[in-house]
VMD Tcl script that draws the C-alpha trace (Angstrom):
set ca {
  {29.59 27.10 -11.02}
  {31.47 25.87 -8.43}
  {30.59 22.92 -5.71}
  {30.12 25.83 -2.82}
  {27.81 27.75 -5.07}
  {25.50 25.82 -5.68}
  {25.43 25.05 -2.00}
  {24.81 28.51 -1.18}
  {22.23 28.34 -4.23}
  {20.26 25.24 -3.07}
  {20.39 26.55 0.63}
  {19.01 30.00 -0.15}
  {16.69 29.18 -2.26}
  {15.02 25.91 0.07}
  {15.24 28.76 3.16}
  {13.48 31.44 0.77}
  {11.22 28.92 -0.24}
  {10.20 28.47 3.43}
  {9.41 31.62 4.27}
  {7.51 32.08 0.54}
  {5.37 28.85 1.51}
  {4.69 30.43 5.09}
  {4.28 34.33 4.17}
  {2.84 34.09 0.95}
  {1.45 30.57 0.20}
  {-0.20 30.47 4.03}
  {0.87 27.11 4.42}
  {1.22 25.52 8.04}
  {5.03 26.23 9.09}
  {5.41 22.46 9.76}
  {4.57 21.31 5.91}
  {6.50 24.20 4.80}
  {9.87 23.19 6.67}
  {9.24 19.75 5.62}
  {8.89 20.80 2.25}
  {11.97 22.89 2.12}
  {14.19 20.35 3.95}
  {13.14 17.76 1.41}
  {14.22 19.75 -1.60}
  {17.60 21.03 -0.14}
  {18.43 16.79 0.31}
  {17.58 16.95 -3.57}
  {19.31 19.16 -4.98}
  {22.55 18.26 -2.77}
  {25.10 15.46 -2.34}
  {22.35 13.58 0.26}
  {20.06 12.80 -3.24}
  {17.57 10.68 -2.98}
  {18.62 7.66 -1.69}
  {19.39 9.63 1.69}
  {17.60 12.75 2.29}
  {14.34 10.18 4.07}
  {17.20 8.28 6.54}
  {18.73 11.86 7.29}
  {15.50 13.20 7.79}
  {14.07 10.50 10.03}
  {17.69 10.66 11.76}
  {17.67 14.50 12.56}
  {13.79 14.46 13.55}
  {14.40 11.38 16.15}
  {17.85 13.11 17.29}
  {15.51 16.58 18.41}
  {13.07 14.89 19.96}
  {15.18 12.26 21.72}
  {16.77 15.93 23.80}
  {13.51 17.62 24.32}
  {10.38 15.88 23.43}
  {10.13 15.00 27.35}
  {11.01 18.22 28.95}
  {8.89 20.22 26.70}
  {5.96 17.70 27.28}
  {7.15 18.25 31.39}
  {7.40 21.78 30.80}
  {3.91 22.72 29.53}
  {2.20 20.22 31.98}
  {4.23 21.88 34.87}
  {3.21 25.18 33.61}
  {-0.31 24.06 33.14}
  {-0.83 22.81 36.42}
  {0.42 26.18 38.08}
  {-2.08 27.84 36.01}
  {-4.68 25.85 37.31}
  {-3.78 26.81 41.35}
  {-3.25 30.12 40.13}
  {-0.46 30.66 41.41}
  {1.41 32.86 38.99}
  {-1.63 35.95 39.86}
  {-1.34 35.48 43.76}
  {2.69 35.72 43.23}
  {2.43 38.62 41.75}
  {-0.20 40.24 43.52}
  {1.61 39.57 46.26}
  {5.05 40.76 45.01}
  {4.10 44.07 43.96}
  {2.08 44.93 47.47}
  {5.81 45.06 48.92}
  {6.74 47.71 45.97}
  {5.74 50.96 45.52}
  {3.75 52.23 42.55}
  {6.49 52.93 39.94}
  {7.79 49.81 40.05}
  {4.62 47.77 38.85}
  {5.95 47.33 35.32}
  {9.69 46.34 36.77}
  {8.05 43.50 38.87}
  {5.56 42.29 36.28}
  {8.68 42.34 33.77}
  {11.08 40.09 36.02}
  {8.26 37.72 37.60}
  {7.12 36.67 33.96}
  {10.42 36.66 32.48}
  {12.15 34.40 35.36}
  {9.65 32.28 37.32}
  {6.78 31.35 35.13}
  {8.40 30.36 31.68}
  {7.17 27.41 32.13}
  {3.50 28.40 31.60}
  {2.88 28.22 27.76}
  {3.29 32.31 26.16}
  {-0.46 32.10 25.18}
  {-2.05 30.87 28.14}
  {0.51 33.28 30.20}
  {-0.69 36.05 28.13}
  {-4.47 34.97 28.78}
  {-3.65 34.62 32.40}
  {-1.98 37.80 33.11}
  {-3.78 40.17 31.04}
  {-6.83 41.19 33.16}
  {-4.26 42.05 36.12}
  {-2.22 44.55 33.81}
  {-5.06 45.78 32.77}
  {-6.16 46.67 36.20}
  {-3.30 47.77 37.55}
  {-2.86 50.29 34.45}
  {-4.96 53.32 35.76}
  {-2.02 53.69 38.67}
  {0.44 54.57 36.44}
  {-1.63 57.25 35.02}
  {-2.61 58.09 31.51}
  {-0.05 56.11 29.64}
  {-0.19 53.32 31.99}
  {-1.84 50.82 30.17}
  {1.18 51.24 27.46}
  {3.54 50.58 30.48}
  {2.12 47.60 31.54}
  {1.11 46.50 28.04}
  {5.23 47.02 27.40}
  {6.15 45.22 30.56}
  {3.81 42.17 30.04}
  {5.11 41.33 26.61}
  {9.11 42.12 27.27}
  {8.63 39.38 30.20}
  {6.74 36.77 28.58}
  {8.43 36.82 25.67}
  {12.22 37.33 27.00}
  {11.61 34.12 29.33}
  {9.86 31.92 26.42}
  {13.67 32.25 24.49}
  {15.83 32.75 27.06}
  {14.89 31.06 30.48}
  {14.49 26.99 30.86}
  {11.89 25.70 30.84}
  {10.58 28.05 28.37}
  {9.06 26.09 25.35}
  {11.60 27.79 22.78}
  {14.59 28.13 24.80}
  {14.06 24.38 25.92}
  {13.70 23.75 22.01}
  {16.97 25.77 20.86}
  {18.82 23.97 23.64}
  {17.94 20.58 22.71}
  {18.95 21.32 19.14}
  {22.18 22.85 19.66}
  {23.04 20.27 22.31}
  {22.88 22.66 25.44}
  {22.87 21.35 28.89}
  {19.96 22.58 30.17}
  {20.85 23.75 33.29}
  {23.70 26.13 31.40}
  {20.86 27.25 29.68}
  {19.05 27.98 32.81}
  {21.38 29.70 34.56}
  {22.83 32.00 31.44}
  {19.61 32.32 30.64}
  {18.60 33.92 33.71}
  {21.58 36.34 33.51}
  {20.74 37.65 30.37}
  {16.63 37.39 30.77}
  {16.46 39.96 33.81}
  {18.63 42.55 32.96}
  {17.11 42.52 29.80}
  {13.65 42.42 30.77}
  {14.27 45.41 33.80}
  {16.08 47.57 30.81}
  {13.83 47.17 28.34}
  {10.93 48.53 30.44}
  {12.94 51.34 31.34}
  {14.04 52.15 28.04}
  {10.68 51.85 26.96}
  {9.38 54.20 29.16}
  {11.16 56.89 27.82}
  {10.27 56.09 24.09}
  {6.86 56.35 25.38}
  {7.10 59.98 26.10}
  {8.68 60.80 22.36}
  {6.20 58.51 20.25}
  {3.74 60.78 22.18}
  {0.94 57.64 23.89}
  {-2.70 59.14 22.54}
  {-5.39 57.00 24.38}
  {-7.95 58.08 22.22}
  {-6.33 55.96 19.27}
  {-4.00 53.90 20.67}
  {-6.47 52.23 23.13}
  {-9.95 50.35 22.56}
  {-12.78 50.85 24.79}
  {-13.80 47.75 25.40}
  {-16.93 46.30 27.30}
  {-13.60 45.34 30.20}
  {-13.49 49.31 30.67}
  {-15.99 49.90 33.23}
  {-14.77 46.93 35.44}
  {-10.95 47.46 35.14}
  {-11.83 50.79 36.30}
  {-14.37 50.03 39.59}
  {-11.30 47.11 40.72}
  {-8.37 49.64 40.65}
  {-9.89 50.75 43.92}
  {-8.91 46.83 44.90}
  {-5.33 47.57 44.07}
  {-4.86 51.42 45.86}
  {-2.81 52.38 48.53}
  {-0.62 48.92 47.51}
  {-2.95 47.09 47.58}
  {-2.93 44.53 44.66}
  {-5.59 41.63 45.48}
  {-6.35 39.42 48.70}
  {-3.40 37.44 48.36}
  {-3.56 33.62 49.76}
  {-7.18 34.12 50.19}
  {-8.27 35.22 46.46}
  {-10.51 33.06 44.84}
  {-8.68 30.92 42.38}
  {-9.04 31.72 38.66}
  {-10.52 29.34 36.07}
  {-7.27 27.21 34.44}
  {-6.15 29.40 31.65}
  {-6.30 26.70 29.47}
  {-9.85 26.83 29.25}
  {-9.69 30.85 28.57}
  {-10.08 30.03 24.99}
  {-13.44 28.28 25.87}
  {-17.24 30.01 25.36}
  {-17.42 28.71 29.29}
  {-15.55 26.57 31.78}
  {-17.13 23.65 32.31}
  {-19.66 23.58 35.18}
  {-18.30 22.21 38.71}
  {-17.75 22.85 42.06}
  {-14.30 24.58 41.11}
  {-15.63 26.58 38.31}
  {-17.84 29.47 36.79}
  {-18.16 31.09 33.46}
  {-15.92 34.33 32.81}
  {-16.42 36.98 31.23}
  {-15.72 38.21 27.60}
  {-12.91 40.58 27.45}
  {-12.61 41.71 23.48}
  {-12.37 38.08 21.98}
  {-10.99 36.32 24.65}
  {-12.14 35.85 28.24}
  {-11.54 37.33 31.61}
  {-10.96 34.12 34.00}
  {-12.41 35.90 37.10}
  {-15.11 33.66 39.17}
  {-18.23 35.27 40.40}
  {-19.58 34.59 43.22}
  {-22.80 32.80 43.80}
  {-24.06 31.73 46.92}
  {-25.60 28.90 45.67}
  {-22.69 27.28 44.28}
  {-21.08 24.96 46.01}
  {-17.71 26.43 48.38}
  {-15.20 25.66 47.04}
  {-11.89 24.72 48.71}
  {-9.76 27.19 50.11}
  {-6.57 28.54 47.89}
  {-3.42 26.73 48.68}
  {-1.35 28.93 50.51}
  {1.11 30.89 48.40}
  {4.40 29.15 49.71}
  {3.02 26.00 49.17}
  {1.71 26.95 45.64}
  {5.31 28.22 44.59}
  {6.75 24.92 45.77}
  {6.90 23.21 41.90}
  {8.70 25.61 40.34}
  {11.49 26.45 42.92}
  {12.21 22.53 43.15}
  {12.43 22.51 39.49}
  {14.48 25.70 39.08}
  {16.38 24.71 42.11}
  {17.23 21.37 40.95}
  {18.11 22.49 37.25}
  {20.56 24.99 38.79}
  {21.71 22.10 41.17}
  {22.69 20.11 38.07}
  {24.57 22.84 35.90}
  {26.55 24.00 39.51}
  {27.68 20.31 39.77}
  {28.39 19.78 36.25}
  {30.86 23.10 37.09}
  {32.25 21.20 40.28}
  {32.75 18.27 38.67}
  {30.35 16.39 41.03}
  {29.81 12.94 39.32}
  {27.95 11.60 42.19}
  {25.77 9.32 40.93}
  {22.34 10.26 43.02}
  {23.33 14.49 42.66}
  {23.39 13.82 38.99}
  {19.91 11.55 38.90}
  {18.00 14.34 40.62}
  {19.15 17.36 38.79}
  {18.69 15.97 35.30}
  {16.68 17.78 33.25}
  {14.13 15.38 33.49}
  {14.12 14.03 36.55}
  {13.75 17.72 37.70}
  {10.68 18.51 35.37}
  {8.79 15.15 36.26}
  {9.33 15.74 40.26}
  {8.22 19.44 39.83}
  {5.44 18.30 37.28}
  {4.33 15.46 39.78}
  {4.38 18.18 42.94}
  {2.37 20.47 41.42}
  {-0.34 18.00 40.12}
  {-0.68 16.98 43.93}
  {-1.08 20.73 44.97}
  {-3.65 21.03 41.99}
  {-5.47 18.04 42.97}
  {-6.89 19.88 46.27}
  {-8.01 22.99 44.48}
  {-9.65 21.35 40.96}
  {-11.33 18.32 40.32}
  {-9.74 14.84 38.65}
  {-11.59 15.70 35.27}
  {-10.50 19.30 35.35}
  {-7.34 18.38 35.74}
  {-7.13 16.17 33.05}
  {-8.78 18.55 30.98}
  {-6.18 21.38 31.58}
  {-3.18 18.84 30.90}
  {-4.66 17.69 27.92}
  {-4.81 21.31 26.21}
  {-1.15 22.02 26.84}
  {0.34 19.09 25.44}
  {-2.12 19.91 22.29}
  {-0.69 23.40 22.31}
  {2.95 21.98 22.61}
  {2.55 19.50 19.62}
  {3.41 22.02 16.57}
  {6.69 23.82 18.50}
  {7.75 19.62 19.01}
  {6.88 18.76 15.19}
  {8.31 22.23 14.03}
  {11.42 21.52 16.21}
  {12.26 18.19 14.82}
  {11.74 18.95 11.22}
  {14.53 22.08 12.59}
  {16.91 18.74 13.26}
  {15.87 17.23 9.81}
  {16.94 20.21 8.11}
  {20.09 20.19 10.14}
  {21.11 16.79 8.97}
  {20.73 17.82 5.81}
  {22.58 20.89 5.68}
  {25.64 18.71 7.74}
  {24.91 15.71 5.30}
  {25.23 18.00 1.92}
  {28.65 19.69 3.57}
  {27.05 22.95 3.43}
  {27.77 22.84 7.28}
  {31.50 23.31 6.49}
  {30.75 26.11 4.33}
  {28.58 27.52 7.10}
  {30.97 27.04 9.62}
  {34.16 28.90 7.60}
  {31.81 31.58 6.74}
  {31.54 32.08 10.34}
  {34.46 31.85 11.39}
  {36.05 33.91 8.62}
  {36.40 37.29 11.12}
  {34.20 39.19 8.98}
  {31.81 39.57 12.07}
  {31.54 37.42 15.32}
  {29.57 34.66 14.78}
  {27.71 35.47 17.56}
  {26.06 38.69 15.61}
  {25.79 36.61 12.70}
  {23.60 33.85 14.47}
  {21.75 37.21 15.88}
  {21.00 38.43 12.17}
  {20.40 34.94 10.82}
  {17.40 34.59 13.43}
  {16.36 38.35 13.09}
  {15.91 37.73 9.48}
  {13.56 34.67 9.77}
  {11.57 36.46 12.51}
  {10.83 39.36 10.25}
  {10.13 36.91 7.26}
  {7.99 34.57 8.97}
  {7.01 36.40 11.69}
  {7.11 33.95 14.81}
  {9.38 33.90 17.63}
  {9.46 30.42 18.35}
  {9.62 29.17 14.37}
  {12.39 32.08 13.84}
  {14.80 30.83 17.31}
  {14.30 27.17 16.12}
  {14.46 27.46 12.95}
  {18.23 29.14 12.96}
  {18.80 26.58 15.39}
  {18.12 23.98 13.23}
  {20.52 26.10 10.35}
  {23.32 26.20 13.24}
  {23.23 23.07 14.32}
  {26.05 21.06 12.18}
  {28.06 24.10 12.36}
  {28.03 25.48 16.22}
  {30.18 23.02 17.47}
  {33.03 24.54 15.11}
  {32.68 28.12 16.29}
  {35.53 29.56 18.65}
  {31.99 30.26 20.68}
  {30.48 28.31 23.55}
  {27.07 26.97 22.29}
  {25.07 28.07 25.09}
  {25.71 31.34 23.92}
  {25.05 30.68 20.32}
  {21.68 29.55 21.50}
  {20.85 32.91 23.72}
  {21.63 34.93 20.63}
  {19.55 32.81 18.11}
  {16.96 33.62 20.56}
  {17.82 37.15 21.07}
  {17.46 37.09 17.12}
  {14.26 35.88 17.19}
  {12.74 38.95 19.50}
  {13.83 41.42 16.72}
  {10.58 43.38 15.03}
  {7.39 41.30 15.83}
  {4.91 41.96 13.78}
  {1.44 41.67 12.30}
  {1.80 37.82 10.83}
  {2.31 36.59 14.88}
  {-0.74 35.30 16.00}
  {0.39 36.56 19.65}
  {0.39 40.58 18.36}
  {-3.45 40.00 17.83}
  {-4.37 37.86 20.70}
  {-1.75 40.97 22.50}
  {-4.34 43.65 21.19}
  {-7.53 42.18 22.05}
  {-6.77 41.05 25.33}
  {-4.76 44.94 26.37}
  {-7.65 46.61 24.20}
  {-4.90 48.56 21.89}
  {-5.71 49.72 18.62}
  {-3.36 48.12 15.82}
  {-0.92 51.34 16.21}
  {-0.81 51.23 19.86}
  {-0.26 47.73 19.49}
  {2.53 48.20 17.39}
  {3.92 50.68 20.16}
  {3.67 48.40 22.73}
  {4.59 45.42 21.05}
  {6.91 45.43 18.29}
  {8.34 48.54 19.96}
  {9.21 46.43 23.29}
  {10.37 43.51 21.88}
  {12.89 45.51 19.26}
  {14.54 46.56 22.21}
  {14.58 43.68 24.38}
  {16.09 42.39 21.32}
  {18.68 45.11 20.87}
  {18.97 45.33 24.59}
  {20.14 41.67 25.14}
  {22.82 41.20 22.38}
  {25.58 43.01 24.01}
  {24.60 41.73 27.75}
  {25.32 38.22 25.63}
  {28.01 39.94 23.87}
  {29.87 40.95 27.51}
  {28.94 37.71 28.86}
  {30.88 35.95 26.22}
  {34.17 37.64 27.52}
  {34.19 35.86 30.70}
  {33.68 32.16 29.44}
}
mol new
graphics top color blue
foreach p $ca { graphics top sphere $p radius 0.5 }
foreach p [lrange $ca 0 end-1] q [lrange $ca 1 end] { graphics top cylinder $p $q radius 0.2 }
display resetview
């Protein structure tokens, strides 16, 4: 057998033994990466002697581009959660839009502005509003919003800066981050806006039955006496709603007690962050207003897209490029925002919410550099020059081979984020040899990663308890959705490629 075969041999069988370990063997993605890394250094030319140095070397590489600006991102995101600003934006957004366009704004807002927010906690957070909003849009309107919420959240976490996987995929391919941004951006909303419309009309041919595609839920009742709150336009009180409990805490039996706080209420297994009122608590202060709130992430977005529109001028000015670095940009948006939070929530809260999104960050930074380890080792072994004429042998652009590479591990181990950074990872030692720009090769590894969502992702079930959807309307308004944002966003990457 040749020297490439066994190449191929070793790689397919370390990346099938990945997915065996994760699918079948239920162990945690990071040990099973680790794992499969290690025995690929084994069985190739890196042996022994170098598989721990190339490991230790890829690992510190990763996390040298995006341990900070993940750590930035999810504080940043975080913090705007706690001044709940991402519910009074789009409140306030959809009372300037009629009633057919709900899903089209809640699609665009979540897949542009508030990537930042960790995909959990942004689920958690924007739930209860689709949820009300749903009986506008008549009977299959919870499917519509249920479509829209999970095409935007989940389109911005891969494509859109400073999404936790898209910031992830960047850093491993080597991205500027700003390109990343602003491509990003270009490919997100289009895709996001199509895929709700697209979806709309499958909805009508899978035929939406409410009596088994939806769960009543104890939620029911009170969804149904605040759509009254949201007719005629009008979506909620804007600058002078109360502000929700941090979605961090949503997980929680109860928020802790303070002058800032109250317990929500149960919605299926997870909680509605609502605050009742009680006029013996103490007032609390009054909701920043919504300009103010918003302030954070425009100076972040604005310097990010600052940096990559310099980079494109050729602007080496030494104080242009300090601010719009990555993380320069993350830390001033990150610090802004924990001053705005600081009037609306207590010190301790604070803390508290900031604490529980750098916890929820820590596996995507482990899983991402054991992605670099793994690329060291396929560069190391010279399977990356196999990769890369396999690539580029015209057989099929590369960039629809990245796009099935990630599909595949997305079906097999059924996570968007492992699937996107995982083929990043696999790319790595090769993208720099593709006739392809690599910002591109890391929208369609995400793209990839979108394809078929299924009933292994902890999101699909945290999805159906929070929309109340039976496990077939879940499927319909899930994997359905994000199929086609999948499908949807390959040839806007596909025509974008022509004109760079």
């Amino acid at each position: 057998m040749s020297h490439e075969a066994l190449l191929f041999l070793s790689t397919a069988v370390a990346i099938g033994g990945i997915v065996v370990a994760i699918t079948w063997l239920k162990l945690p993605p990071v040990l099973a990466l680790l794992f499969g890394t290690l025995f690929l250094g084994l069985t190739t030319s890196v042996g022994a002697k170098g598989t721990p140095d190339a490991v230790a070397d890829g690992f510190a590489d990763v996390m040298g581009e995006i341990g900070i600006l993940v750590s930035l991102g999810v504080m940043l995101g975080a913090l705007l959660t706690a001044a709940d600003t991402m519910q009074r934006l789009v409140e306030t957004t959809l009372k300037a839009f009629g009633r057919r366009s709900i899903p089209y704004v809640f699609a665009a807002t979540l897949s542009s502005l508030f990537t930042a927010i960790y995909s959990d906690v942004l689920l958690v957070l924007s739930a209860p509003l689709a949820r009300r909003l749903a009986p506008k849009l008549g009977e299959r309107g919870r499917a519509l919003m249920g479509g829209a919420l999970t095409a935007g959240i989940e389109v911005g976490l891969v494509f859109v800066a400073p999404g936790v996987a898209a910031v992830a995929i960047a850093g491993i391919l080597n991205v500027p981050l700003g390109q990343m941004f602003l491509l990003g951006l270009v490919v997100a909303l289009p895709t996001a806006l199509l895929t709700v419309l697209v979806f709309s009309v499958v909805l009508r041919w899978m035929k939406w039955d409410p009596a088994s595609d939806e769960i009543e839920t104890g939620a029911e009742a009170e969804a149904e006496t605040e759509t009254g709150a949201v007719e005629g336009g009008e979506v909620g009180d804007g600058d002078d709603a109360p502000a929700a409990v941090p979605a961090a805490r949503a997980g929680d039996s109860a928020a802790s007690p303070g002058p800032t706080s109250a317990a929500p209420k149960a919605v299926g297994t997870m909680t509605d962050a609502r605050v009742e009122p009680s006029p013996a608590r103490v007032q609390r202060p009054r909701p920043l207003p919504l300009a103010l709130a918003v302030t954070p992430v425009l100076l972040v977005l604005v310097l990010i897209a600052g940096g990559a529109l310099a980079d494109g001028l050729s602007l080496d000015a030494a104080p242009v490029g300090f601010l719009t670095d990555p993380v320069v940009a993350l830390l001033l948006g990150t610090t802004v925002a924990y001053v705005l939070a600081r009037r609306v929530r207590s010190r301790d809260e604070i803390g508290d919410v900031i604490g529980k999104s750098l916890a929820q960050c820590g596996s995507i930074l482990v899983l991402s550099g054991i992605s670099g380890s793994l690329g060291a080792i396929i560069e190391r072994s010279g399977m990356g020059r196999t990769l890369g004429d396999l690539f580029s042998s015209g057989v099929l652009p590369p960039l629809l081979l990245v796009w099935i590479m990630a599909a595949v591990l997305h079906i097999a181990l059924g996570s968007i984020s492992v699937a996107g950074i995982t083929a990043a990872g696999i790319l790595a030692p090769i993208a720099g040899h593709l006739d392809t720009p690599l910002v591109l090769v890391a929208l369609a590894a995400g793209s990839g990663a979108l394809f078929v969502p299924h009933v292994s992702s902890n999101f699909f079930w945290m999805f159906q308890s929070l929309l109340g959807f039976s496990t077939r309307g879940t499927i319909k308004t899930h994997t359905v959705p994000m199929t086609l944002a999948s499908l949807i966003s390959l040839p806007i990457i596909l025509a974008v490629s022509v004109f760079l």
